[in-house]
Structures are given as C-alpha cells and as structure tokens.
N, C-alpha and C positions, 0 to 999 in steps of 0.2 A: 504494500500500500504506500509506500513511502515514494515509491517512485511514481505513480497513477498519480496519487494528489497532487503532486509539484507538477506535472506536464499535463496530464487530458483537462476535459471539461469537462466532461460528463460520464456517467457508467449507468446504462440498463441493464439491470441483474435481476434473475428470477435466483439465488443463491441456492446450491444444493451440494450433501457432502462429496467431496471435501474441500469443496471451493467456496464454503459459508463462512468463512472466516476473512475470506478477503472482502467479499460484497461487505460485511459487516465492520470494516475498517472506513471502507471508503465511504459507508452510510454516517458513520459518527463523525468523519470530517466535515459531512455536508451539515451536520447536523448542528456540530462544533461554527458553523458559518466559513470555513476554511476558504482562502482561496488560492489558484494555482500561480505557478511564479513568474505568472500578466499578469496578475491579478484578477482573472477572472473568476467570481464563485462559481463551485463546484458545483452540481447536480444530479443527483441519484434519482433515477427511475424502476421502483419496482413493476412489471408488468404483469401480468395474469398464467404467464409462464416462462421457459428458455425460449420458445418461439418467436415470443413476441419483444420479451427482450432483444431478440436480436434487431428481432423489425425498428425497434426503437435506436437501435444504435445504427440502422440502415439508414434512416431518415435524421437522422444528429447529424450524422457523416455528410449525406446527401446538401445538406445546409450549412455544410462547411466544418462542420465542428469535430475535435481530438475527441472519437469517441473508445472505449474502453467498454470490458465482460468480464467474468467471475463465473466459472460453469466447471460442471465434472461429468461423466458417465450419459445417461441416460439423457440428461441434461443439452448434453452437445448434439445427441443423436438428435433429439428432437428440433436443434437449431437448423438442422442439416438444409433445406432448402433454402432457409435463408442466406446460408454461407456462400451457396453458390452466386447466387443472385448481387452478393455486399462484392465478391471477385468479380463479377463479370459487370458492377458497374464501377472497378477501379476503386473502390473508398478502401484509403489506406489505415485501420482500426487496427489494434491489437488487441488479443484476447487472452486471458490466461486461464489456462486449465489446469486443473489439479486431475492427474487421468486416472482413470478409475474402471476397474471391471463391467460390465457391461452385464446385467441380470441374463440371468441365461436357464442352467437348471435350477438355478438358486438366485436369491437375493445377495450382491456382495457391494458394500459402498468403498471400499480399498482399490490400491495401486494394482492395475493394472493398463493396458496400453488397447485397448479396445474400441474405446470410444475415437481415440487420437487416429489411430489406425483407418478408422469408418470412418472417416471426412478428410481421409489423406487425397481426394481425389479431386477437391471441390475448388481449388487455384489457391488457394493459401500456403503461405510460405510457413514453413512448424519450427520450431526452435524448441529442443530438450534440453532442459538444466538435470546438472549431479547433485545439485546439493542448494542450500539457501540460498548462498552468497551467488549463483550461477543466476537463477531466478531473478535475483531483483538485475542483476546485469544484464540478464539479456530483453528483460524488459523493455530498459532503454535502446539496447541493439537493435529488437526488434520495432520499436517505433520509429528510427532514424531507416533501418532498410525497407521498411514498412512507407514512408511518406516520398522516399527518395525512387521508390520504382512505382510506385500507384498500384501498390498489392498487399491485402491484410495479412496479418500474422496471426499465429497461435505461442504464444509463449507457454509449452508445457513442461510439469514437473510432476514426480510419482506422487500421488494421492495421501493421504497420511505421513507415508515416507521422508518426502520433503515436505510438505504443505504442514504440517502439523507436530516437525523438526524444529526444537529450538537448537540455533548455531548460533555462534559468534560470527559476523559478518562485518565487511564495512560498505557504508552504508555513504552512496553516491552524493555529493556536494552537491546542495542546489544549485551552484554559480558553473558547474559540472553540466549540469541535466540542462541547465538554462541555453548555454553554449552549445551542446552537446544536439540540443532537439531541435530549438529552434521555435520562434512563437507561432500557434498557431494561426494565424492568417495572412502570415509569410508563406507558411508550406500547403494550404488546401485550398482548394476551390469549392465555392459555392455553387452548385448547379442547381441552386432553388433561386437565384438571382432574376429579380424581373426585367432587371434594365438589359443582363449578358443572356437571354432564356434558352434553354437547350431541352430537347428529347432524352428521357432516361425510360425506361423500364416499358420501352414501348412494343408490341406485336410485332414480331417478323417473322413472316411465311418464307415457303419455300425459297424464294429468290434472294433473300437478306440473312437471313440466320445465319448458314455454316461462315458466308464472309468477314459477319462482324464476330464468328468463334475464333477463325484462323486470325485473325484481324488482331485480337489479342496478344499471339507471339512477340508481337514486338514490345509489348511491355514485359513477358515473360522473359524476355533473354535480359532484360537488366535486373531481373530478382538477384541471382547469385554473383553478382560482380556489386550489387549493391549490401548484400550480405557481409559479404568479406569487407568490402570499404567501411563499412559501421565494424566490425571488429576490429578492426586493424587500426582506424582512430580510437578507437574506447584502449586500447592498449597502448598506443603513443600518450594516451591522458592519464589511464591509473595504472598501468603495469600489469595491470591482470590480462591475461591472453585464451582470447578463444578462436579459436576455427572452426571450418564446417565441420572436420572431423578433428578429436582430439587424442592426440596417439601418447600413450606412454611403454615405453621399452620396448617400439618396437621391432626400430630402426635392426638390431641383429635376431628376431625375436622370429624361430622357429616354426613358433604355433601361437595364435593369435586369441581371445575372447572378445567377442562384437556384441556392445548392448547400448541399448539406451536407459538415462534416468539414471536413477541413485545404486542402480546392481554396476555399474561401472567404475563408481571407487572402491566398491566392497572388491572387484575383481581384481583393482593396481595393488590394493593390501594383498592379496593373493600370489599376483606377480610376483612381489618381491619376497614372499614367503617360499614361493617356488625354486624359483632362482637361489635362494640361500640352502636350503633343505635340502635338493634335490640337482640341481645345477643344470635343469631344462631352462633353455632358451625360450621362454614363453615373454607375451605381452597384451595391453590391453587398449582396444579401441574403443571410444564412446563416438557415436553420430550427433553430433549438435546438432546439425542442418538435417533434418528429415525432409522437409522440401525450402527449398531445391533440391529435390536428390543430390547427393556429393560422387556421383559413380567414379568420375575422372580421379579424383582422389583416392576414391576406397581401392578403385586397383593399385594405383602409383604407390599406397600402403601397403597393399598385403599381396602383390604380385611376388615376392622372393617367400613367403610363407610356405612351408609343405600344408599345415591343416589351419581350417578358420571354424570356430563355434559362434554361429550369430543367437546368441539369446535373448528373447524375447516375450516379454509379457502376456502375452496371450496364443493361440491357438486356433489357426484356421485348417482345418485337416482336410476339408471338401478342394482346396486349394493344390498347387500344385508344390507350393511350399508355402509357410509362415512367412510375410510379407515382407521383412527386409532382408531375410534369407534370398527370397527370390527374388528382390534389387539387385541385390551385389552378385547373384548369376548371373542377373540379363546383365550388369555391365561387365562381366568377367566378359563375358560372350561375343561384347561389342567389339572389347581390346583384343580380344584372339580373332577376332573377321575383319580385322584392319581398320573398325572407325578410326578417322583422321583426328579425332578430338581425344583421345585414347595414350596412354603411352603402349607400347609395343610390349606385347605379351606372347611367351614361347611354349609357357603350360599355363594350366589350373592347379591352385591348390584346390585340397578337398575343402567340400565347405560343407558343413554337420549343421543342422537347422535344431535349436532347443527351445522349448518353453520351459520357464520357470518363475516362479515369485509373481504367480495368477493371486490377485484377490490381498497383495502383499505376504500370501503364504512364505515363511523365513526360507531364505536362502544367505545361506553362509558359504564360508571359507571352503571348506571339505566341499562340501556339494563343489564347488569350482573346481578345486581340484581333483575329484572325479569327472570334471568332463575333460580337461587336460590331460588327463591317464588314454581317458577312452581318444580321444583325438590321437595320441601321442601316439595309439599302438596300430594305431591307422585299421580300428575294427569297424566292421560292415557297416551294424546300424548307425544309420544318416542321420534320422531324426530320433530323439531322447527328450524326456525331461529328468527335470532336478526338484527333489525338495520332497518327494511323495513316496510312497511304497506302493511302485505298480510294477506291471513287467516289462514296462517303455520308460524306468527310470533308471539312473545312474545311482548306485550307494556309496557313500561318502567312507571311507577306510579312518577318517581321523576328525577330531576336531581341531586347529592347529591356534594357539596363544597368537594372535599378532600382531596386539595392540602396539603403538608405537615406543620406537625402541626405549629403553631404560637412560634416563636423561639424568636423573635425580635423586635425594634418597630424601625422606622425611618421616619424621615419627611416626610411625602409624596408628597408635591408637595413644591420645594425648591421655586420657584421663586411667594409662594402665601403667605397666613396670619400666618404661623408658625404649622398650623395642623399638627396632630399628632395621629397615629393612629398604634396596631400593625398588625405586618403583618407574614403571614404565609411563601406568597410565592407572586412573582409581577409577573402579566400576563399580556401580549402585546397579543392583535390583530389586524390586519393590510389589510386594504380593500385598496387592489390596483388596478392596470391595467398589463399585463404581459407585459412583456417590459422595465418598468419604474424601473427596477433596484431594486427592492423591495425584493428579497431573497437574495441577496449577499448582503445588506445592512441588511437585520435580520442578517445574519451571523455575519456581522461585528461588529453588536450591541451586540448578545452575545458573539461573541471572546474580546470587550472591557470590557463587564460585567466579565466577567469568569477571563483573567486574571490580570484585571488591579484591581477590585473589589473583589477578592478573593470568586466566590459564583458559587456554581456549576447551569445549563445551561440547556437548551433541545430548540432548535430553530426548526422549522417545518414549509414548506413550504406546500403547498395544491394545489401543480401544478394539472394541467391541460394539456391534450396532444394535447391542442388547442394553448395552448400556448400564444405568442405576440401579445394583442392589446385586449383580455378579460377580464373580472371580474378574478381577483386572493385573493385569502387570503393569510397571514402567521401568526405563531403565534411564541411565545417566552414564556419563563415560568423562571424566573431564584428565586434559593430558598438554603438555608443555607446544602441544602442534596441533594445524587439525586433523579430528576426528573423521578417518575414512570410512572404516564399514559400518554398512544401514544393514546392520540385522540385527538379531534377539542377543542378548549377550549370555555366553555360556561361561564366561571365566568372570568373576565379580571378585569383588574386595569387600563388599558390604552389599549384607540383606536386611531387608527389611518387612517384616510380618504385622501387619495391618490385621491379617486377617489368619486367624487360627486355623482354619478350613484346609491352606492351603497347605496343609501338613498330610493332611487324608486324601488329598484330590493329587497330589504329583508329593514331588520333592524339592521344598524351598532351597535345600544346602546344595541344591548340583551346582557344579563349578565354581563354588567358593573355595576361595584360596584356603592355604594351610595359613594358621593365623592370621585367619580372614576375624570379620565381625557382624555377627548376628544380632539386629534390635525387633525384639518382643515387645507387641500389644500387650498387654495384659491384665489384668483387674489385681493380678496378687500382690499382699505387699511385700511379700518378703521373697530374698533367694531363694530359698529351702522351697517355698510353692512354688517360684515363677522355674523351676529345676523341675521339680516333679511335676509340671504339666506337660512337660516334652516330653512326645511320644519315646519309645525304647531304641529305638533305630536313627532317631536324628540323634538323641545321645551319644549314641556309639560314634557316631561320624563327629559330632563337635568335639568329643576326647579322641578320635584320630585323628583330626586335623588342628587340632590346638587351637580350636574358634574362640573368640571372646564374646559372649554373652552380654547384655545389655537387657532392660525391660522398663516398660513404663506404663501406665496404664491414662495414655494420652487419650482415652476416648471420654472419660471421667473430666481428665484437665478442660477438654473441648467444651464440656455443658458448663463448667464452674464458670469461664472466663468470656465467652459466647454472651454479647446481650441483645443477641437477635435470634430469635429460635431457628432460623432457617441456616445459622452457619452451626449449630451444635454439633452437626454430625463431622459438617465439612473441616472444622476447623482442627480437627483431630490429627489431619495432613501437616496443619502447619505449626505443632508440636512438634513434628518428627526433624523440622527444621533443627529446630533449637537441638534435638538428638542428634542429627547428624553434624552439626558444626561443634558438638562438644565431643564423640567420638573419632572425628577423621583428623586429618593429618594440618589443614589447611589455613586455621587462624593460626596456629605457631609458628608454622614453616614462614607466613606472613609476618612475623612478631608481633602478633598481636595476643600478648599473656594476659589481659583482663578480659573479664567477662564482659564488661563497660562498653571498652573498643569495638567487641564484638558486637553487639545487639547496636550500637551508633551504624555499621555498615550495615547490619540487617533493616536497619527502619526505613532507610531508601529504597530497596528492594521494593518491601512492604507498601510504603506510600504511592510505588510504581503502580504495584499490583489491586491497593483496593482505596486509593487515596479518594475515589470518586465516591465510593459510601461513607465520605465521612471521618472526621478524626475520633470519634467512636470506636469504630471497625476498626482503623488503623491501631490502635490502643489495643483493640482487644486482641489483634494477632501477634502483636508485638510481646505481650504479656504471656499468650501461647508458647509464643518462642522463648521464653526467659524460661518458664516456668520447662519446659523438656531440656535447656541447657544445664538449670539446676536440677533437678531432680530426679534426671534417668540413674539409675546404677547396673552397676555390674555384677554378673554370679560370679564369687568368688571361688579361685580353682577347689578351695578344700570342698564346699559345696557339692562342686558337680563330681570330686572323687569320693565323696562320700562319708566325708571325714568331718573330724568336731573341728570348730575354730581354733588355730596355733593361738599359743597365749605367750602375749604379750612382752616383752623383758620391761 
C-alpha cells in the first residue's frame, strides 16, 4: 500500500483472500483523507463485485486516471473479461494479486498460481515477486512499464506466503516514486475528452476486428524492452536488481530448479545446501517476467544445462504440459529451428514438469532436493510432484538445517545458568488456538525484534480458512541477513504452547533444538504441577534434549489486565510477548539489562499496533507484556528429575 497511495488515484476493489488486506490499506488512507504525491485525494470504490470492480477501474483509466486493484483466486477469474477489454483499449492500470488456488475439488483460499495462470492470455504484462520487498518494487516497475508501453500489468505474489509475510523491507522514497512514475496527467490520456472525442469500445464486424487485433502488435513489441528499461533504472536509483529472469548459480550450474513466487528462494537456500553437502552443480531460476514471456533468455540461461525442473503451483494434466513447463519447450524449440531472435542451440536439456506447494501445501528443503536427485539421475518420469504421498510424488530422504550460516553467539536463555551457544538464526514456533491473538502478537514480536534489535525478520502465520477456535500454528525466524525459505519450520529454538491440545493432536517438540526452550500455557502455579501435566513422552524428549521449560498461565493475566471484554481472550498472545523477550537471547545481546529499557522499546511496537483504540488498550497491552516478563518461570532441573530441592549453603 505504500507504494499505490503515493502514485495512483484511485483503486476499485471488491477485496477477497488474500488480497483483503491490501484493499483494506488503501481504504483507510482514503479514509484517513490521504493524498497522493500531486496531491490528488485518493478514492476507493467498492463495487458489487471483482467484475465490476474492474469495470470501475476500466472507466477511471478511460478518463484519464492512475487506476489501481487488490484481487486473489476466484476473484480475478471472474474479472477475466474485463481484463481483456482494459488491454485491448490500451489503459495502462496495474493490478496486484495475491495468487491463490483456484476452488476446484475443494475450497482453498492459499498460494497457488491458478488464477494468475487463467488470465495469462488476456494482453497483460505479469510481474512475480519472491518475497515482500520484490512486491512493493515491482509495483513501481510495473506502473512505469505499464504507462510507458500502453499495457496493464498484474503485479503478483504467493497468497499468504508473501501477502501475509511480515519482512523487513525498504521501503521506496516518495521523492523516488515521484521521479520514478511521473504525474499522472503527464503520462495518460483522456479518451472521455469532449473537446479531443474518440471511439472506444465500439462494434466491429467482420471487416474491422482481426485488423484492429493484429493492429495491437505494435504496442506489444514495446512491452519487454519497456520492462527491462523500468528495471534497469529502479536499479541505477536503489541498487536492488531485477530482470525478467533472475538467475542464481547458474552460470556453471548442471541442473537447474525453475519457479515462480516465494518457492524460489526457498530453492537458492537449497542450492547452496547442495553445493556444500553434496558438491552437485545445481542452481536456481525464478521468472519475474511471466508476460512478456522471457523465452530468449530462459534459453541463453539454461541452454548449457543437462536437466531443468520447472515447478509450478498448480496442475493442468488435460494439457500437454503445466504451463510454463510448456513455455520454455516451445522456446527451446524455437532456438533448435533456427528462430533468428534465439541464440543458437545444439541440444535440449531434459526438462521434468512438477507441481508443488498447490493451496500453499509446505514444500521445503528435502522435497527440493529430491527433485535434484530425480533430475540428477536422469530417471524417466517427466512429470512428479512434491510435498504429498502419492505414486506421482518424489520422497524427501532428509530434512537439511539451512538457516543462515552461524554469524554470532548470544546467551541463549537470559533468565537461566549463563549458556552459551552460537547461533545461526533463532526460530519460534507457536501452537495456538485461532482466536487467541497469536498472529498479531508474532507480528509484534518480530516488528520489536526487527526494529528495536536491529536483525532482519520473516514472521508466518499458517492460517487456516476455518479460522476462530482451531488448532493454528505460527512461526518467526529472525537472523543477522535475510530470511530465504517460505516454509513450515522444522528446526526451532523456541516453542510455544498456547494451546494444550497440541500435545495429543501431533508433537509440539519436533525439531526443537537440544537446549532449545519450551513456554507453557498453563493454569498451574507451581513447577511440581506445570511438570506433571506433561504428557510421558514429551518428558522423555525434554530430558533428552536438555529443553528448558518455562510456564505461565497468561490466559488468566489476559482477563485481569483486559478492560474491554472482546481482547480477554486475545490478549493472552500479547503476554507471551513479554515471555519471549525475557527468555530469548535478544534485549542482552542488545544491552539492554533492565526490564525498564525493555518495555520503553516494546511500547512503540504496541502504540504501532493498537494506538488507534486508544491509550487504554495501549496501557493495557503494555501491562500484558510486563506482567509475562515478570512472572513466567522456569521448571527447575531437580523438578523434572524428580528430585527434592538442593539446599541451600
């Protein structure tokens, strides 16, 4: 939102998940009376659906105006004729999508590439981001190649995955964006002008139609030379570099991985886990550019390759292949039959078509590198997926550690015997209930980590479209660089149990370090109880892995300190704050030895997060957090071995 408010004029959004969060941005600036930086105030149109939303933003454009969308899934399907119609009368709009599975046997509102996929044919130019920081950048890319060829865009990113990813990001200059885009009535035309009047959207039969189809070429061959010219200045200005394609290791790299969206830095982690373990020549492609097609590139890329795996979010099996799989054929095809725009090509590597990470179903590390084994050994089947137990999947032989490298060393648990251990990267995973405030409280935890700690972030919720009153997870990763892989995390430093349940339904301790640290819900007051309600088999595991115990019974703190009934549940989340900045490593390492210092940095978080209900609410969360910094404790080890308390000298 930050970049839509400063440049457009207007956004018609019918908002749906997981793109409600951005409509819901640019509604409260308009709301706020914001204006963009002409100073034009904003305007947000809700319409009676995505249809019509789009028609709104068809007629904004048509009148001259920076129009702007906010859509997912189902959402976009149904814009679809409109899209065609916004290309073929040239209004240069940008749109951003949060992509999203496409309902099918089932209901799914998550990452997938379905929707993005099914309106790949309509003239618009697509732009995929990897991550936050991609997003809001190509935003602006794409509205400067967007006005500069008279062809709308799609700025998409994975559903959840990114859309609903807190990163540390930076975050473009107005005097940037202002320069950068240019105002609008510099760059558009009005075709609703009475005094300049022109024909749009008018009948043409047989003798007019296909001339004024083919007729459009000539703005089509400036889409991808206007593409690159918008990356290539946004890179002479902040130093960040995009292309149509973005290649890492590939240049001597064997065997390739081809994806769009947020599976393509989970795959360069991969890479270089490869390379180091194993010493295959592997590497990783992401497509920024879906349209323009990038064909001339993806060969001049992967032409010296033996195998290529293009994985992709979705599944068309009626097809002849999964849709960017059969791209980068037809253009192998092109460069092996001599087209002139081609570099010269003497073979084909193999290219293996995968689906994975449908519906944002986890796809990690292992699953990657089981499809570089299968590519590697140059076995028959072509097409696989990842991530499932079918007989068309690939099984992952490992889970591999590959957070970034070990940078640092810091206390790790301030309020224990002084240990000391380094550390790569600190990972939180968090077994809650929906409801209980548990993703706005990981936010808050990372937004105090990120800026008060100086350490760059990746927070991830694992919503569910069941929503209030189920099992939820969340996870948190915060580490000296950023944060590449978008999956579940299996290797954690810190758990957290919200929710007792989740002791009988899976296993809270998987991938908890050896003196890792476990914080308990609890009601009990004493160790001796909050010990004896662990089941017999997490026991075991906490005394083989030397875990450190914690317990608080922050659902209780939540109603005492709560003076609005509707946060008593929620507030219980933002307890655990106050537990985790008195267990983890990160106000000392900071030097910050008072409790004082501490809750002074938490209160701006706080004031970020709920300043708008009030210095009430802010009071009462901040009190939250005091009270879980003073008052969680530890099971003491004689405790959990079962022994009387040492006494004293």
């Amino acid at each position: 939102m930050w970049v839509e408010t400063h440049i457009s004029q207007g956004a018609g959004a019918y908002p749906i998940t997981s793109s409600t969060t951005m409509g819901q941005g640019y509604q409260a600036a308009v709301a706020r009376g914001d204006r963009n930086l002409w100073g034009d105030r904003l305007l947000f149109m809700e319409a009676e659906s995505e249809h019509s939303s789009a028609s709104f933003c068809e007629g904004f454009a048509l009148a001259g105006g920076r129009a702007t969308n906010f859509t997912s899934g189902q959402g976009l399907a149904l814009m679809t004729e409109v899209l065609y119609t916004i290309s073929g009368k040239r209004l240069p709009m940008v749109f951003h999508i949060g992509a999203r599975a496409l309902t099918s046997q089932s209901l799914n509102v998550h990452a997938g590439h379905d929707d993005v996929m099914g309106v790949s044919d309509t003239g618009w130019g697509i732009l995929f981001a990897m991550n936050a920081q991609g997003a809001g950048d190509l935003a602006l890319i794409a509205r400067r190649a967007a006005e500069n060829s008279s062809t709308p865009f799609l700025n998409a990113m994975d559903g959840f995955l990114t859309t609903h990813t807190l990163e540390r990001v930076l975050l473009p200059e107005p005097e940037l964006m202002y320069d950068f885009i240019g105002a609008p009535d510099e760059k558009l035309i009005n075709l609703m002008d009475p005094y300049n009047p022109v024909m749009s959207g008018v009948v043409q039969n047989q003798d007019a139609y296909m001339k004024g189809r083919i007729a459009q070429r000539t703005y089509i061959e400036k889409v991808e030379p206007a593409v690159q010219e918008a990356m290539d200045e946004f890179h002479r200005l902040t130093g960040r570099r995009y292309d149509l394609i973005q290649q890492y290791r590939v240049e001597d790299a064997e065997y390739v991985l081809v994806g769009l969206g947020s599976l393509a830095e989970t795959t360069m982690e991969t890479v270089d886990w490869l390379r180091r373990a194993s010493g295959v020549r592997v590497g990783a492609l992401h497509v920024t550019c879906l349209r323009p097609f990038p064909g001339t590139k993806l060969v001049a890329a992967l032409r010296h390759v033996s195998a290529v795996a293009v994985i992709e979010r979705m599944d068309d099996p009626l097809a002849q292949d999964n849709p960017m799989a059969g791209e980068i054929k037809a253009a192998f095809f092109d460069a092996l039959s001599g087209h002139p725009c081609y570099p010269k090509v003497t073979r084909l590597p193999v290219i293996y078509s995968c689906s994975a990470g449908l519906g944002s179903r986890d796809l990690h590390q292992g699953h990657l590198a089981a499809a570089v084994e299968h590519i590697s050994e140059g076995r028959e089947q072509r097409y696989f997926a990842l991530g499932i137990e079918h007989e068309l999947a690939l099984q992952p032989h490992e889970e591999p550690d590959i957070r970034p490298e070990r940078t640092f060393s810091m206390r790790a648990h301030s309020v224990v015997d002084g240990h000391v251990r380094p550390m790569s990267a600190f990972s939180m995973r968090g077994h809650s209930v929906g409801g209980f405030g548990s993703v706005t409280t990981n936010k808050v935890i990372a937004d105090v980590v990120s800026d008060v700690f100086d350490f760059d972030v990746q927070a991830y919720p694992l919503y569910g479209s069941e929503k209030k009153g189920l099992p939820t997870r969340f996870f948190l990763t915060v580490a000296k660089e950023h944060v590449r892989s978008h999956s579940e995390l299996h290797y954690v430093d810190f758990v957290s149990v919200n929710d007792v349940n989740a002791f009988y339904t899976g296993d809270p301790l998987a991938g908890l370090v050896e003196n890792g640290t476990l914080y308990l819900q609890s009601p009990k007051e004493t160790a001796e109880e909050v010990w004896e309600s662990i089941p017999e088999q997490a026991k075991r595991t906490i005394l083989k892995k030397k875990i450190h115990v914690f317990a608080l019974d922050a659902a209780a703190i939540s109603v005492s300190v709560a003076s609005e009934v509707d946060l008593e549940v929620r507030m219980q989340g933002v307890v655990l704050l106050g537990i985790f900045l008195r267990v983890t490593p990160f106000a000392r390492e900071k030097g910050m030895q008072s409790e004082q210092a501490v809750l002074a940095a938490v209160e701006k978080a706080l004031r970020k997060y709920f300043g708008k209900r009030g210095e009430q609410v802010v009071q009462d969360n901040l009190n939250a957090v005091r009270r879980g910094y003073e008052e969680v404790f530890e099971i003491p080890e004689h405790v959990k071995a079962g022994k009387e308390a040492p006494v004293s000298a």
